[in-house]
C-alpha atoms as an extended CHARMM CRD file, in Angstrom:
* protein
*
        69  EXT
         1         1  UNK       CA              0.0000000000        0.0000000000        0.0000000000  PROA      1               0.0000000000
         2         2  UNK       CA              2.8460000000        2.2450000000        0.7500000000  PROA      2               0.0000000000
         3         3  UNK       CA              4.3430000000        1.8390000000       -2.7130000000  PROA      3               0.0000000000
         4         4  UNK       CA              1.1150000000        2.2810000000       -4.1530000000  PROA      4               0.0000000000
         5         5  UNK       CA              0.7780000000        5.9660000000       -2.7830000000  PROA      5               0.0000000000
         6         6  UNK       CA              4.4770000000        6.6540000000       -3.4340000000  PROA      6               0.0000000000
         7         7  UNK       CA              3.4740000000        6.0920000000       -6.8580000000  PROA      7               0.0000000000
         8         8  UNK       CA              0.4250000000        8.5050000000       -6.7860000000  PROA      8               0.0000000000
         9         9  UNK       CA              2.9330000000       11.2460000000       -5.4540000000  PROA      9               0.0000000000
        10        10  UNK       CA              5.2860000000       10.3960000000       -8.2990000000  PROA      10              0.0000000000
        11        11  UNK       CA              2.1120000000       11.0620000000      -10.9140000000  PROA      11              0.0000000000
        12        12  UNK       CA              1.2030000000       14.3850000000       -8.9350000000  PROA      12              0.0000000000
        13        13  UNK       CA              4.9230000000       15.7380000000       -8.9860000000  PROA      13              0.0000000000
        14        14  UNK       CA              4.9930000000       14.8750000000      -12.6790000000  PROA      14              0.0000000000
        15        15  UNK       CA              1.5420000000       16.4190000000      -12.9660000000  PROA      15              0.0000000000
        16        16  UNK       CA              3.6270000000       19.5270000000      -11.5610000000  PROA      16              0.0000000000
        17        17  UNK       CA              6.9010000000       19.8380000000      -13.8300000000  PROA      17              0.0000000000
        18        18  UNK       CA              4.5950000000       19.5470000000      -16.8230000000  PROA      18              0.0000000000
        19        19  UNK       CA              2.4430000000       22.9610000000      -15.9040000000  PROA      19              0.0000000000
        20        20  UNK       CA              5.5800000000       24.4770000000      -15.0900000000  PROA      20              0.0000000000
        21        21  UNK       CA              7.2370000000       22.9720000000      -18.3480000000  PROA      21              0.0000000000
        22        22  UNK       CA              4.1260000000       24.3140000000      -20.8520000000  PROA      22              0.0000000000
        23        23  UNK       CA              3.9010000000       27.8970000000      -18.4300000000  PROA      23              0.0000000000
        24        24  UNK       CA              0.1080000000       26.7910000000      -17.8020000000  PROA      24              0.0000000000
        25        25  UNK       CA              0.1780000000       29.6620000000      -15.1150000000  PROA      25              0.0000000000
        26        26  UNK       CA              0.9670000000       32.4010000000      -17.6620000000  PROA      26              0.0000000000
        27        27  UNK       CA             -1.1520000000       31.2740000000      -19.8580000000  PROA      27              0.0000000000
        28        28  UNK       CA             -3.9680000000       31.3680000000      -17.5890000000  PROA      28              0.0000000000
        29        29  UNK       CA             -3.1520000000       34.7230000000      -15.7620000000  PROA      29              0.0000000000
        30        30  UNK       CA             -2.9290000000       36.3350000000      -19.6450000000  PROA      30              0.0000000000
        31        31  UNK       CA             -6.5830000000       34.7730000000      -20.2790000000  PROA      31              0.0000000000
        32        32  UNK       CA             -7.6680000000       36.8230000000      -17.4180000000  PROA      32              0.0000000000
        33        33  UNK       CA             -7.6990000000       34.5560000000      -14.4610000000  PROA      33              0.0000000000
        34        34  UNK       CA             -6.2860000000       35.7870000000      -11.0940000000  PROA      34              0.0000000000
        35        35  UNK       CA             -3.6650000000       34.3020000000       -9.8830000000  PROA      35              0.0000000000
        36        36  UNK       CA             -5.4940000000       33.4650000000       -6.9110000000  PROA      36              0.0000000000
        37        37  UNK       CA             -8.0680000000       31.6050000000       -8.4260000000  PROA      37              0.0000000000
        38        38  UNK       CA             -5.3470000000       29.6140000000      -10.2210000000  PROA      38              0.0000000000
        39        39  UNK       CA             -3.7370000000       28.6530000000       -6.9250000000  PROA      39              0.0000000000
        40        40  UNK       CA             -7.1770000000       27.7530000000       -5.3730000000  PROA      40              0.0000000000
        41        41  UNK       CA             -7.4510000000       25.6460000000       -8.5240000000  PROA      41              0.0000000000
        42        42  UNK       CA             -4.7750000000       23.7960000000       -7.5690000000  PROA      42              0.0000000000
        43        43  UNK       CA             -5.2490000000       23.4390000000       -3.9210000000  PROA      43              0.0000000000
        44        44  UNK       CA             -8.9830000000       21.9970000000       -4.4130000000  PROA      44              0.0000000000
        45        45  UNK       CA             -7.9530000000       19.8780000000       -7.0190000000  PROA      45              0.0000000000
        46        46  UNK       CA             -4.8790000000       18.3980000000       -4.7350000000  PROA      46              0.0000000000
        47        47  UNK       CA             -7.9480000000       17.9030000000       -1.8620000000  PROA      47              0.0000000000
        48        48  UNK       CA             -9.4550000000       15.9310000000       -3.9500000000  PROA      48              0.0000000000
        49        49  UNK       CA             -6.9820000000       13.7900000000       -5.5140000000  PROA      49              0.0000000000
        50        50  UNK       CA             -5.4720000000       12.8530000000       -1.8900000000  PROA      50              0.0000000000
        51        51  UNK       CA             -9.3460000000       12.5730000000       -0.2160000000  PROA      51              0.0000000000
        52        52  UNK       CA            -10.0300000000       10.2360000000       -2.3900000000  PROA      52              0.0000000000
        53        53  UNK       CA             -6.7430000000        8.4290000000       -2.2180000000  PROA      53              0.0000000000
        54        54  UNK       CA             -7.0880000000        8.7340000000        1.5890000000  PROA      54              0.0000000000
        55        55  UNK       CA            -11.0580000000        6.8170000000        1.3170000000  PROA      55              0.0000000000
        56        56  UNK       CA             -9.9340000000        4.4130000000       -0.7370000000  PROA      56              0.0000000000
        57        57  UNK       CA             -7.2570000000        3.8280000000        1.6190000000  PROA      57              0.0000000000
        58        58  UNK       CA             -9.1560000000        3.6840000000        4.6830000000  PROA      58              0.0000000000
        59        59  UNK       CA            -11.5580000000        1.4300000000        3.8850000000  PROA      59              0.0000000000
        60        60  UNK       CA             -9.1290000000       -1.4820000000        2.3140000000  PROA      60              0.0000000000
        61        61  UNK       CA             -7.3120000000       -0.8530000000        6.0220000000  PROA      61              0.0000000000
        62        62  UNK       CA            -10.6150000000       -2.0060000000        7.7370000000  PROA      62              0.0000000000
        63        63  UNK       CA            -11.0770000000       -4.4380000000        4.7770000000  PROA      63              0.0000000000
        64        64  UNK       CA             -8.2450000000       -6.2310000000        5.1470000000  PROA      64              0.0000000000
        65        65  UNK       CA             -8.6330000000       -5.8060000000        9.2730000000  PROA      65              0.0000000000
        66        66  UNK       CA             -5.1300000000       -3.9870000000        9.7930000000  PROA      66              0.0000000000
        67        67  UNK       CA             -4.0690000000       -2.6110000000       12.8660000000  PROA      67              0.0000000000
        68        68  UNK       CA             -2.6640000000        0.5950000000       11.8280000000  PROA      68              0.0000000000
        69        69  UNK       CA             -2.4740000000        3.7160000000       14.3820000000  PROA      69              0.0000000000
């Protein structure tokens, strides 16, 4: 399970260098978006990624019946 979310993070960071690789932010900020809508954006979207990751997690932790603090 712990590889399995290293792997997510690996996908998100990658998710990362490509927006900053293309300038998505400038591209954005000259179609008239604040920035800090951009960065909210982001910040909900992240929320949601690692919420779900985090469900999905809990429940295969009471699936399986681990003991895990």
């Amino acid at each position: 399970m712990a590889i399995a979310w290293m792997m997510v993070s690996d996908s998100q960071i990658q998710a990362i260098i490509r927006e900053r690789e293309r300038d998505v932010k400038h591209q954005i900020m000259i179609s008239g978006c604040s920035l800090t809508a951009y960065w909210m954006g982001n910040y909900i979207a992240d929320i949601i990624n690692q919420g779900l990751l985090s469900i999905i997690a809990i429940v295969s932790i009471h699936a399986f019946g681990l003991e895990i603090p």
